[in-house]
C-alpha positions in Angstrom: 56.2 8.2 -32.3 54.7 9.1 -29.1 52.0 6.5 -28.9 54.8 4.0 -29.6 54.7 3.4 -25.8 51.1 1.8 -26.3 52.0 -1.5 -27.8 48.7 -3.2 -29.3 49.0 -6.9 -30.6 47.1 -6.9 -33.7 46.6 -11.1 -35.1 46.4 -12.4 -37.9 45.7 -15.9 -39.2 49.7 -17.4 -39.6 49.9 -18.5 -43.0 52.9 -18.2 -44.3 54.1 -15.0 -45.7 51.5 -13.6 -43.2 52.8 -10.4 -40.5 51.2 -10.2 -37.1 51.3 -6.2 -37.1 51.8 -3.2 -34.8 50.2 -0.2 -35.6 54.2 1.2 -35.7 56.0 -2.1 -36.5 55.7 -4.7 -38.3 56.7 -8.6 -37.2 58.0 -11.0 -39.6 59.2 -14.4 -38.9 62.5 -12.8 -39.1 61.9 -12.0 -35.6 61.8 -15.7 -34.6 64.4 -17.1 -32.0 66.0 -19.8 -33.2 65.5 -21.4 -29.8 61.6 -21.2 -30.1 61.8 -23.2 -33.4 63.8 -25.6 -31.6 64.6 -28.9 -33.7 61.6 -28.0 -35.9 62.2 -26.9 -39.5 59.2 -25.8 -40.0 59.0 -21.8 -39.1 55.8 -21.4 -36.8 54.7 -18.7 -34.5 54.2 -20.6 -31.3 52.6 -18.9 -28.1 56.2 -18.7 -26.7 57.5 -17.4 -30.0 55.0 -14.7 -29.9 55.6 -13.7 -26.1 59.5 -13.5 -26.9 58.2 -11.2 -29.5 56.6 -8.8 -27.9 58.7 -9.0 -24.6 61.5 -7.7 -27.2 59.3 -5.1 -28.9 58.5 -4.0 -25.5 62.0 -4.0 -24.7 62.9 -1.5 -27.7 60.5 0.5 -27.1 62.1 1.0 -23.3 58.9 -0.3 -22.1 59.7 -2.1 -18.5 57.5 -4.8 -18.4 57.1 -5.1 -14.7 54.7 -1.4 -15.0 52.7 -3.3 -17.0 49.0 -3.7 -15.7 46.8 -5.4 -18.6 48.3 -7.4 -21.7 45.0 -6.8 -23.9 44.3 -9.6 -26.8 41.5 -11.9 -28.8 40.4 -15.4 -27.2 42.4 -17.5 -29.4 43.8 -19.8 -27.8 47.7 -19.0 -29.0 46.9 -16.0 -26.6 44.4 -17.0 -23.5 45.2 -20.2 -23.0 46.4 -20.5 -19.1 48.8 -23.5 -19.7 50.9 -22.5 -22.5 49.4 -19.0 -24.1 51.6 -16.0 -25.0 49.1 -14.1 -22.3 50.9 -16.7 -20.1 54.4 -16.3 -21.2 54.3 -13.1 -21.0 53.1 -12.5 -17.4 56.2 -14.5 -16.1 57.7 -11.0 -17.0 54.9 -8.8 -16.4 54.2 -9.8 -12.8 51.6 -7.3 -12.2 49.4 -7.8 -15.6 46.1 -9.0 -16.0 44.7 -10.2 -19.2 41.9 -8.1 -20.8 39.8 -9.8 -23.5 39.4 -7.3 -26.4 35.1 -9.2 -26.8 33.4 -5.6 -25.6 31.6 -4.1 -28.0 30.5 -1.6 -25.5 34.1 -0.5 -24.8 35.2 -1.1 -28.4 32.8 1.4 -29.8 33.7 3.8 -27.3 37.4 3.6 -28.0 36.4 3.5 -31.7 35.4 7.5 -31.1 38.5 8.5 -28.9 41.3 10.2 -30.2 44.0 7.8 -29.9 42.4 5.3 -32.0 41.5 7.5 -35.0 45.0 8.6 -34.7 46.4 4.9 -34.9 43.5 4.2 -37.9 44.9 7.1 -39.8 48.4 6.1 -39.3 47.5 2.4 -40.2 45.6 4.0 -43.3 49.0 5.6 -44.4 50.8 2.4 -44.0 48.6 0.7 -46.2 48.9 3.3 -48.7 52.8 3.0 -48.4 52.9 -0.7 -49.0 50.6 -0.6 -52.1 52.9 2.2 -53.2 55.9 -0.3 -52.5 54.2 -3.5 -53.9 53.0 -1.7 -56.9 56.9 -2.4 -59.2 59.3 -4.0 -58.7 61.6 -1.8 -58.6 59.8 0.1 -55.9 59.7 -3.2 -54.1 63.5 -3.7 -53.6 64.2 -0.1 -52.3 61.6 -0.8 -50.1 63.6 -3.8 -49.2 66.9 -2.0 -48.9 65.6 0.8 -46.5 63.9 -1.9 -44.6 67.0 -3.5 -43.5 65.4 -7.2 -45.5 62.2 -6.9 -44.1 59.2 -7.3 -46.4 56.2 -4.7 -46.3 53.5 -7.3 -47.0 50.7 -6.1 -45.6 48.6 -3.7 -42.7 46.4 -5.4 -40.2 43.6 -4.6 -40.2 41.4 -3.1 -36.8 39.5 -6.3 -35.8 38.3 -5.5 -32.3 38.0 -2.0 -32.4 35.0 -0.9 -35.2 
């Protein structure tokens, strides 16, 4: 788990039971404060939610936030917007990060052919292969469950920005 240091926020569309997934963990509404559903019953991922998140990811990993230099993400607006976006949030704690749109193709194909990222596709290739073996009984499925400590093995994400 070396490249466990190199968090990368991988989104999905949030419909429920969708994941937004880390190439080495996976985040479930499970990980949801109960303070950032506030009096809401309804289980969202709001931009707060989702900085919380990964400011706690971060945090398990030992990562100190404050050595942070670039919080790398998609335009959505859950993530760049400068009022109320997780990109937002989450420089409160990272004082010294900049925000670097993941929209070059340019540097996308050339990390595409690095090392790193072939080693992360691989590893995201065996994931999927795991869950399918998971998902495939039933049986499977709850042992799965059990070893997971509750949490559900879904689905991978998928690469988006880097082809």
């Amino acid at each position: 788990m070396d490249d466990a240091t190199k968090v990368m926020l991988l989104k999905q569309h949030w419909t429920p039971p969708a994941n937004y997934n880390f190439p080495f963990c996976t985040v479930t509404k499970k990980e949801i404060r109960d303070t950032d559903i506030g009096n809401s019953k309804d289980c969202r991922l709001t931009e707060v939610a989702l900085a919380y998140i990964v400011e706690d990811l971060c945090n398990k990993f030992n990562i100190d936030l404050r050595w942070c230099v670039g919080i790398g993400t998609v335009s959505c607006s859950v993530m760049a917007s400068d009022t109320k976006g997780a990109v937002h949030e989450l420089s409160k704690k990272a004082t010294n990060a900049k925000r670097c749109p993941c929209s070059n193709h340019i540097l996308n194909n050339s990390l595409a052919k690095s090392s790193n990222v072939s080693f992360s596709r691989n590893a995201s290739v065996t994931m999927k292969k795991v869950v399918a073996i998971a998902n495939a009984s039933a049986k499977r499925h709850k042992v799965f469950l059990e070893e997971f400590g509750g949490r559900d093995t879904m689905a991978i994400c998928n690469f988006r920005e880097i082809t």
